[in-house]
Structures are given as C-alpha cells and as structure tokens.
MDAnalysis code that builds the backbone (N, CA, C; Angstrom):
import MDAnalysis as mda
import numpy as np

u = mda.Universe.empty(306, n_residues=102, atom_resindex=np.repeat(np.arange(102), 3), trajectory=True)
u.add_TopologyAttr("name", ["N", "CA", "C"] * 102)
u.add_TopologyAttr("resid", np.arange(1, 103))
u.add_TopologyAttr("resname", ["UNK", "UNK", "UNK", "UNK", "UNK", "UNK", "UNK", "UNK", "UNK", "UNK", "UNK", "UNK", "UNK", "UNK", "UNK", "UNK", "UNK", "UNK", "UNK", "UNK", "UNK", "UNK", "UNK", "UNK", "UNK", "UNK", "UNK", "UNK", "UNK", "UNK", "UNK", "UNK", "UNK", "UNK", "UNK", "UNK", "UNK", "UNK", "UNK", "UNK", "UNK", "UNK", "UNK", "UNK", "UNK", "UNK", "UNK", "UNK", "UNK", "UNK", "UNK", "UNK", "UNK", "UNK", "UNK", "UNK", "UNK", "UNK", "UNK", "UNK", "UNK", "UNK", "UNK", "UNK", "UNK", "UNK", "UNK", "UNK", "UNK", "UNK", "UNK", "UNK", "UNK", "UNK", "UNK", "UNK", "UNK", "UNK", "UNK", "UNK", "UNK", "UNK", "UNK", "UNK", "UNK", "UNK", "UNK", "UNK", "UNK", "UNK", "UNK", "UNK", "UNK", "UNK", "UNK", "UNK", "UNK", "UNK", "UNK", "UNK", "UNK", "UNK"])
u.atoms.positions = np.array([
    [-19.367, 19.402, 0.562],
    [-19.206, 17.980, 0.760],
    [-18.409, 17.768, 2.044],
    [-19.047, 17.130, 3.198],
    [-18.354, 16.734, 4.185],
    [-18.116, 15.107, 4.231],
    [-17.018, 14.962, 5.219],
    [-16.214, 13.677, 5.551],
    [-17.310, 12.866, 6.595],
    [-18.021, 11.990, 6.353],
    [-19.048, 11.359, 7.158],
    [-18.621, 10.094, 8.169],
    [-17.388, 9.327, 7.379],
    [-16.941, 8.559, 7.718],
    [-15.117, 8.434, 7.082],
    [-14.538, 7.641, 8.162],
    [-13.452, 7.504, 7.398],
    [-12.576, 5.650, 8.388],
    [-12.054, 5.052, 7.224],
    [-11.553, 3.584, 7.631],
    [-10.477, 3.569, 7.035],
    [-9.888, 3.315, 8.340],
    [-7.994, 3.174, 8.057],
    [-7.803, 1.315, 7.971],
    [-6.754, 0.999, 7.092],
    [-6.406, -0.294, 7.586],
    [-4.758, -0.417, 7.213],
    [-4.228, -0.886, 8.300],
    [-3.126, -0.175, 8.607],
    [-2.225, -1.338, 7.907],
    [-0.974, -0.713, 7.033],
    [-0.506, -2.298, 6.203],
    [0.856, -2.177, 7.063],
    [1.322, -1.234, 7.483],
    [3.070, -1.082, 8.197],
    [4.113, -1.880, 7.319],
    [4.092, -1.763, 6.088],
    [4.890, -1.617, 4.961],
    [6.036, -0.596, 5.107],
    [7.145, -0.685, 4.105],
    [8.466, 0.847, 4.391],
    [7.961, 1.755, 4.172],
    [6.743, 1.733, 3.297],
    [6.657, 2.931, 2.575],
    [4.793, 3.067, 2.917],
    [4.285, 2.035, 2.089],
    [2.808, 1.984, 2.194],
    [2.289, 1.085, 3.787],
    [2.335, 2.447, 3.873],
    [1.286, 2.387, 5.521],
    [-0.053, 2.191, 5.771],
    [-0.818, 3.038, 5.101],
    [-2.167, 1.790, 5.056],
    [-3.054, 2.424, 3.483],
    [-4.161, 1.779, 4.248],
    [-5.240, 2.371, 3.084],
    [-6.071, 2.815, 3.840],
    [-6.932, 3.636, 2.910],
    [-8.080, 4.454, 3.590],
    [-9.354, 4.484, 2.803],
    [-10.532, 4.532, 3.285],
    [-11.945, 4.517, 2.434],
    [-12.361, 5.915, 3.390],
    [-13.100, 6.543, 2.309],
    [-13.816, 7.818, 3.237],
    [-14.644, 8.305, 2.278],
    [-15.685, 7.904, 3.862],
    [-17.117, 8.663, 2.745],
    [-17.767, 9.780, 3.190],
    [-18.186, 10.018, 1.886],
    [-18.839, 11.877, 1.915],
    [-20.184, 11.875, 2.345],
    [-20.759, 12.814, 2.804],
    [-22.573, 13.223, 3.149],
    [-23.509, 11.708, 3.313],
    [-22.860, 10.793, 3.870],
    [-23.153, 9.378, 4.050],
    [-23.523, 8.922, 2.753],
    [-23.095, 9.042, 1.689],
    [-23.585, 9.176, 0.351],
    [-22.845, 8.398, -0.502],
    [-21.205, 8.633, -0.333],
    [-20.719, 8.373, -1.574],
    [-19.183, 7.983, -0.964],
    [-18.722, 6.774, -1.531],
    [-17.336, 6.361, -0.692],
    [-16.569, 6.214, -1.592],
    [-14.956, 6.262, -1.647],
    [-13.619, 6.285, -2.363],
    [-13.322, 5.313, -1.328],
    [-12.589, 4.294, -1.974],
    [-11.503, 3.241, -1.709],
    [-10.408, 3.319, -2.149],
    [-9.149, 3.023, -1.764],
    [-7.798, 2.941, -1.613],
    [-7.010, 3.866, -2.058],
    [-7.184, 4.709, -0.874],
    [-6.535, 5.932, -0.674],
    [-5.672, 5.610, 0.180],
    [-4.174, 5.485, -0.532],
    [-2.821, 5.261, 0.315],
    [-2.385, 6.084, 1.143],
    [-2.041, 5.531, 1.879],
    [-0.776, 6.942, 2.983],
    [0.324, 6.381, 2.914],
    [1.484, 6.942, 2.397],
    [2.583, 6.653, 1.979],
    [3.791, 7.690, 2.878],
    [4.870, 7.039, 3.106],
    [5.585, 7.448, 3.657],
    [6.377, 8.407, 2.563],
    [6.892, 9.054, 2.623],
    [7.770, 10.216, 2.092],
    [9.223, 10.371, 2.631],
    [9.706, 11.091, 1.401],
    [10.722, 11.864, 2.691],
    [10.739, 13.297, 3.274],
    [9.676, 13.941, 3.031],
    [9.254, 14.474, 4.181],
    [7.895, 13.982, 5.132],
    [7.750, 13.234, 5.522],
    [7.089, 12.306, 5.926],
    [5.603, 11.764, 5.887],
    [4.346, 11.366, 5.707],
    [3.450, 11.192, 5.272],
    [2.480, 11.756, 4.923],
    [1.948, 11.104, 3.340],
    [1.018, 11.913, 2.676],
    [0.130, 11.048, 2.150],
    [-0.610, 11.815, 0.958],
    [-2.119, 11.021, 0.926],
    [-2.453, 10.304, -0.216],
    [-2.365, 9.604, -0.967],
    [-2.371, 9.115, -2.140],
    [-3.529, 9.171, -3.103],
    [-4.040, 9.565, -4.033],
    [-5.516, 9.050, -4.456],
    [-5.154, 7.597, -5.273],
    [-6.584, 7.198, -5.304],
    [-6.749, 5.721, -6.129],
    [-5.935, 5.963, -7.251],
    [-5.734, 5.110, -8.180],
    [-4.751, 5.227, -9.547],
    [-5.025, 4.167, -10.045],
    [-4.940, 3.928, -11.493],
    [-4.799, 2.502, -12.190],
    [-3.358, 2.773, -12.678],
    [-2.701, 1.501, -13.528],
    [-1.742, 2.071, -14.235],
    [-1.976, 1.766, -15.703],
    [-1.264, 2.526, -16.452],
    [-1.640, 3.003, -18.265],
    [-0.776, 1.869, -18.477],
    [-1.185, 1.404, -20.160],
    [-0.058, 0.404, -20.533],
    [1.701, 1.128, -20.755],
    [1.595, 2.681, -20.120],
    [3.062, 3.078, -21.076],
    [3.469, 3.239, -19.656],
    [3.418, 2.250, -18.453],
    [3.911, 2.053, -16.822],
    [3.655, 3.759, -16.451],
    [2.534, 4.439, -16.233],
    [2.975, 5.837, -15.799],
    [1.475, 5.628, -14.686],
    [1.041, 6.212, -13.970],
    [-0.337, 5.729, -13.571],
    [-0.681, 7.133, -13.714],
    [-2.450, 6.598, -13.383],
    [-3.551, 8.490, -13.510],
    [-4.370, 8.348, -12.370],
    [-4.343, 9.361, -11.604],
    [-6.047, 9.080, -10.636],
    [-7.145, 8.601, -11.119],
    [-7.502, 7.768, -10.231],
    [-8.899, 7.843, -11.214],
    [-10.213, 8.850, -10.435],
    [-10.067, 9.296, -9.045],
    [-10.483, 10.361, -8.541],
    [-9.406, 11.451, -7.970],
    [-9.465, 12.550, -7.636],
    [-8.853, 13.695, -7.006],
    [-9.888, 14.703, -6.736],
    [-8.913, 15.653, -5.768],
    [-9.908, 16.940, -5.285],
    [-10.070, 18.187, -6.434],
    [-10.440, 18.531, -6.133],
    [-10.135, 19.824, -7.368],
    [-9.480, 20.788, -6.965],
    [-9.420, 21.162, -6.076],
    [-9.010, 22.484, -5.460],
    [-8.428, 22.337, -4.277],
    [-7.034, 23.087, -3.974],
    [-6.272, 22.880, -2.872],
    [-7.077, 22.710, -1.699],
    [-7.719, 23.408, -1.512],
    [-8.625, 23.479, -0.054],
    [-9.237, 22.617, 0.261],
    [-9.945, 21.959, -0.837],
    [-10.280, 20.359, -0.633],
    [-9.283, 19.483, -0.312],
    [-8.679, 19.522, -1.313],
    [-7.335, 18.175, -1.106],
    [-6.976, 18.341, 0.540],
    [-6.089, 19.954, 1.271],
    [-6.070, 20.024, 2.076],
    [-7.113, 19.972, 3.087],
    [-7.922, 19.951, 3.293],
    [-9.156, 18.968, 4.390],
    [-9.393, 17.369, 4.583],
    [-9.244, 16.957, 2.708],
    [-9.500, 15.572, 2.797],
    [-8.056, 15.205, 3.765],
    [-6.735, 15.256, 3.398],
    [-5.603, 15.049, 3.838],
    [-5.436, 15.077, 5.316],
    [-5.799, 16.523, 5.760],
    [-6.006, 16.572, 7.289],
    [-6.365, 15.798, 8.128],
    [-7.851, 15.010, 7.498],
    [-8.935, 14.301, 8.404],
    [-8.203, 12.762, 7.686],
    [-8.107, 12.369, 6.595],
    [-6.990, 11.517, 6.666],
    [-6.015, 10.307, 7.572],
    [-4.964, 11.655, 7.587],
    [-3.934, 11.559, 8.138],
    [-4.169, 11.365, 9.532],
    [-4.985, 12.379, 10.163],
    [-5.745, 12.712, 11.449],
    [-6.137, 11.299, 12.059],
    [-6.964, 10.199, 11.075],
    [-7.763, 8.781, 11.271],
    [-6.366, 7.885, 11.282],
    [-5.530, 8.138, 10.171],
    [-4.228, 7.509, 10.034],
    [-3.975, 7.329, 11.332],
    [-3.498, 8.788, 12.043],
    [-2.586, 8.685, 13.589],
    [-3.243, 8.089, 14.769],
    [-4.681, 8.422, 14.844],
    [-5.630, 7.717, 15.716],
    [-5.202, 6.042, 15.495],
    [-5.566, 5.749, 14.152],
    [-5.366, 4.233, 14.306],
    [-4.313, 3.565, 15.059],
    [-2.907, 4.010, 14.514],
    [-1.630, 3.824, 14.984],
    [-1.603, 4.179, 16.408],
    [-2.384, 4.618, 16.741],
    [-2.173, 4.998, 18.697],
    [-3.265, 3.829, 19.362],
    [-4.078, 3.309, 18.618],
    [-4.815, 2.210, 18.978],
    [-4.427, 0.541, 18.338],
    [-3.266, 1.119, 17.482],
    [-2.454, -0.547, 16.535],
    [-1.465, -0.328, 16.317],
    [-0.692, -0.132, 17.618],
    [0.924, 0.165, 17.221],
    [1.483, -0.863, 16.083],
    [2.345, -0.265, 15.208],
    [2.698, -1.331, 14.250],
    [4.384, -1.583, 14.394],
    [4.669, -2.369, 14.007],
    [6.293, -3.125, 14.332],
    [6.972, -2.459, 13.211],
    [8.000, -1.936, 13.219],
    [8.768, -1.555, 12.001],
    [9.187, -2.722, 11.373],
    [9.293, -2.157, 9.573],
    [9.010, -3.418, 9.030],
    [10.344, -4.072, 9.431],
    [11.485, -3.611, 9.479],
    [12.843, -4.623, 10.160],
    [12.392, -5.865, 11.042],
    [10.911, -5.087, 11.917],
    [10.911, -6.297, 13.496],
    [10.103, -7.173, 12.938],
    [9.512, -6.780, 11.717],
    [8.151, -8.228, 11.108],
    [8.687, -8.961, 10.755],
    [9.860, -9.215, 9.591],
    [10.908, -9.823, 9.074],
    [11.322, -10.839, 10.033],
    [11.108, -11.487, 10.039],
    [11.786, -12.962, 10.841],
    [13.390, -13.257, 10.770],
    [14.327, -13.284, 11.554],
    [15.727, -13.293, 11.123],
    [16.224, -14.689, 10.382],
    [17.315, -15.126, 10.172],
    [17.716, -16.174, 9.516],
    [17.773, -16.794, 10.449],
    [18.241, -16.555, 12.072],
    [17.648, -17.483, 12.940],
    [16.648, -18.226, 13.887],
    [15.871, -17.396, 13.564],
    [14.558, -17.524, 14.019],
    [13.899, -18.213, 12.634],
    [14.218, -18.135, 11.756],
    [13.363, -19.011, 10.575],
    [13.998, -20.582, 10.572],
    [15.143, -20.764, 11.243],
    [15.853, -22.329, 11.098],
    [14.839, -22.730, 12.669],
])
C-alpha cells in the first residue's frame, strides 16, 4: 500500500497543529489524522472517537511498526512542506491583547 496523496490543513493551535487526509493506491482515504505537538516534539495521531467511560480508541491504525513509521515520515514530511509555504503565528501572536481588543 502506497501514499498517493496527502492534505495538510494547518490549525497552529499549542498543541494541535493541523490535520491530515492521506490516501492510499488512489483508492482509499483516512481523515483526521492529527499532528500534535509533544514534548518531544511532533507526532502523528490516528482518527479516534471517544467511549462513554472518557478514554478514546482508533478507529483506524497501522499494524506494524514499519507502516506506522512510513505513514508518519511522509506525514510529517507534508506537515513541514506546508508550514514553509503557511508560516503560522504562534498561538501567543493570534491572541489579540487586552489592548488591541478595546
């Protein structure tokens, strides 16, 4: 299964940085695949719902490291491209100050 396509949309949130759709053998697409900031610094999220007991589950994943690590790569890879073509404001500079809002 190869990566045919992949769409970043960039949220520049503290944490949740964007989302991602990426589709396989022009065939088959996953939606909202987070990239989340960390503290060791960004990684890849799969889709999730959450259970009524607040815990959440994927509702897709890779199976096998080697997958996960490729999907992640090419990812992250579309992630950094975007951001070099949509610099984003840290969220401090989006925030409007108390004087700039009077």
């Amino acid at each position: 299964m190869k990566i045919t396509e992949i769409r970043i949309h960039l949220m520049g949130e503290d944490r949740l940085k964007a989302f991602a759709s990426v589709t396989f053998d022009n065939e088959f697409v996953v939606r909202n695949m987070k990239v989340v900031e960390g503290t060791k610094g960004v990684f890849l999220c799969m889709p999730s719902r959450k259970l009524p007991d607040g815990t959440h589950k994927d509702m897709v994943h890779p199976i096998n490291q080697e997958f996960r690590k490729y999907l992640e790569e090419n990812v992250l890879k579309a992630y950094q491209d975007e951001l070099a073509k949509n610099p984003q404001p840290a969220a401090e500079e989006k925030a409007p100050s108390t004087q700039e809002a009077k």
